[in-house]
C-alpha positions as CSV (number, residue, x, y, z in Angstrom):
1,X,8.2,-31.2,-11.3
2,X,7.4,-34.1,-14.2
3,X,5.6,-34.0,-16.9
4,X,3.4,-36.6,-16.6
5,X,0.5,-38.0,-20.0
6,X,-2.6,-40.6,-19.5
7,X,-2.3,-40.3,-23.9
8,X,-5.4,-37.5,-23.7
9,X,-4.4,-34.7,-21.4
10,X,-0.3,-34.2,-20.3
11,X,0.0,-32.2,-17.3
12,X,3.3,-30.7,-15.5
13,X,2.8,-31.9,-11.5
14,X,5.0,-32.2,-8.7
15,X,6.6,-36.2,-8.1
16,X,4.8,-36.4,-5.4
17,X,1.7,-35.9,-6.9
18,X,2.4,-38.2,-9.5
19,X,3.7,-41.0,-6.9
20,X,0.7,-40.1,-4.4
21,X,-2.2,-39.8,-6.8
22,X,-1.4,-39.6,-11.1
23,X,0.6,-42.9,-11.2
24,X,-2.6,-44.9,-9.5
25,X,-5.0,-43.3,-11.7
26,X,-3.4,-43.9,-15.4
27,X,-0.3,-41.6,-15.9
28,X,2.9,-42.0,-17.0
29,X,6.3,-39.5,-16.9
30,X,6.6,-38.9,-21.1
31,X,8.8,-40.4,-22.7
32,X,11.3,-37.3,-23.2
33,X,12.1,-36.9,-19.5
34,X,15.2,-36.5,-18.0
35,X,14.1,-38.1,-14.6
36,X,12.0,-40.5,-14.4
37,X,10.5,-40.3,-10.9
38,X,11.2,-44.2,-9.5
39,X,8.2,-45.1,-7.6
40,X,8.3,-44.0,-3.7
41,X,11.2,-42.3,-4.6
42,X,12.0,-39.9,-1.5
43,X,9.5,-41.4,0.5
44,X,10.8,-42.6,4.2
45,X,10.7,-46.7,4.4
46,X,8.9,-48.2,7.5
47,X,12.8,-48.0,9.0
48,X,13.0,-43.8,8.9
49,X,10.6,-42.2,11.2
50,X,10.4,-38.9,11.6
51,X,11.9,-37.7,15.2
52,X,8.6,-36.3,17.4
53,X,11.2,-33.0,17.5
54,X,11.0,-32.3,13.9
55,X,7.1,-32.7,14.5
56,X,6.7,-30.4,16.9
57,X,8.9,-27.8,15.2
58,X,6.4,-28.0,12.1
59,X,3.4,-27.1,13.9
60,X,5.0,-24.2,15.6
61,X,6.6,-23.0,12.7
62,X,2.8,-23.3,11.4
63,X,1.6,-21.6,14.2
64,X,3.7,-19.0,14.3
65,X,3.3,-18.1,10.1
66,X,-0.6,-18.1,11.2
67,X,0.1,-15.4,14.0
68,X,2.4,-13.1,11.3
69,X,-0.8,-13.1,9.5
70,X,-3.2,-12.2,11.7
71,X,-1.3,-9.3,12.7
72,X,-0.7,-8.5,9.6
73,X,-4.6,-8.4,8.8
74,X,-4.8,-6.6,12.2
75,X,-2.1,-3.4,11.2
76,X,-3.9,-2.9,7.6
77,X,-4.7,0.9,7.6
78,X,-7.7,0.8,4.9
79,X,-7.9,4.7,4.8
80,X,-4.6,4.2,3.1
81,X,-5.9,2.1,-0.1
82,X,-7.9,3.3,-2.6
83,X,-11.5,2.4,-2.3
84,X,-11.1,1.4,-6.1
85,X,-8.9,-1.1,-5.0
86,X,-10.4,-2.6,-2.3
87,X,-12.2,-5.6,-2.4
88,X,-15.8,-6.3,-1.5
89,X,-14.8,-7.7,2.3
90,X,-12.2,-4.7,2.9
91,X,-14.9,-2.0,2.2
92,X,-17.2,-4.0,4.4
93,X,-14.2,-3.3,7.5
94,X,-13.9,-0.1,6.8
95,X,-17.1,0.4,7.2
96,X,-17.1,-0.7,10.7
97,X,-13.9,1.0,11.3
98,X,-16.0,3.9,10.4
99,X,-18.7,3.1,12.5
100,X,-21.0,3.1,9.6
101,X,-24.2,1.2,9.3
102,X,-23.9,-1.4,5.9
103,X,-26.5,-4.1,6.5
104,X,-28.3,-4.8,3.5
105,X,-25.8,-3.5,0.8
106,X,-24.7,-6.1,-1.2
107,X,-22.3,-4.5,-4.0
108,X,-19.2,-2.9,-4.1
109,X,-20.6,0.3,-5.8
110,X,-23.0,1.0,-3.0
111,X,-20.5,0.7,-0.4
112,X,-18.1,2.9,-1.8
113,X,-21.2,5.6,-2.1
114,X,-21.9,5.1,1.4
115,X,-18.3,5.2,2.9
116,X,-17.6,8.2,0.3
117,X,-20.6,10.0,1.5
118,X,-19.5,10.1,5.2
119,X,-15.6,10.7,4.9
């Protein structure tokens, strides 16, 4: 992270940010800093490609963090949470998992009436 000033706002971004985007538009690291970010600093040259192996191993590792969440989403047991603290989009899946009818409410406060009326 630097801390980064155009002389009206300062603002505490990470160095790539400031090489990718900041340093283009105005910005400057302050004048306090302990590292100055060089420009392209970290950056691969033309020379250092990044092996098609490391690549691939990104997307899966993507993939896979996308599967661990649908599950996750898939295992929630909503009877479990308080309908207090459920959001709008849970009570609405609850709901359905209760085989009730919802279509036309709109707030949280009818929802909760209507699941609390048939549980």
């Amino acid at each position: 992270m630097i801390t980064i000033t155009n002389g009206q706002m300062t603002l505490t971004v990470p160095n790539a940010s400031y090489r990718g985007f900041f340093a283009a538009s105005g910005f400057h690291p302050l004048a306090d800093q302990e590292h100055v970010v060089a420009p392209n600093d970290n950056l691969p040259t033309q020379d250092e490609e990044t092996p098609e192996s490391a690549i691939l191993d990104e997307e899966t590792d993507k993939s896979e963090d996308v599967s661990e969440a649908e599950a996750e989403n898939e295992e929630v047991d909503l009877s479990e949470i308080p309908l207090g603290e459920m959001d709008f989009y849970q009570l609405s899946d609850y709901a359905d998992q209760l085989g009730l009818d919802h279509k036309g409410i709109r707030s949280k406060k009818e929802l909760r009436a209507l699941i609390r009326a048939n549980i």
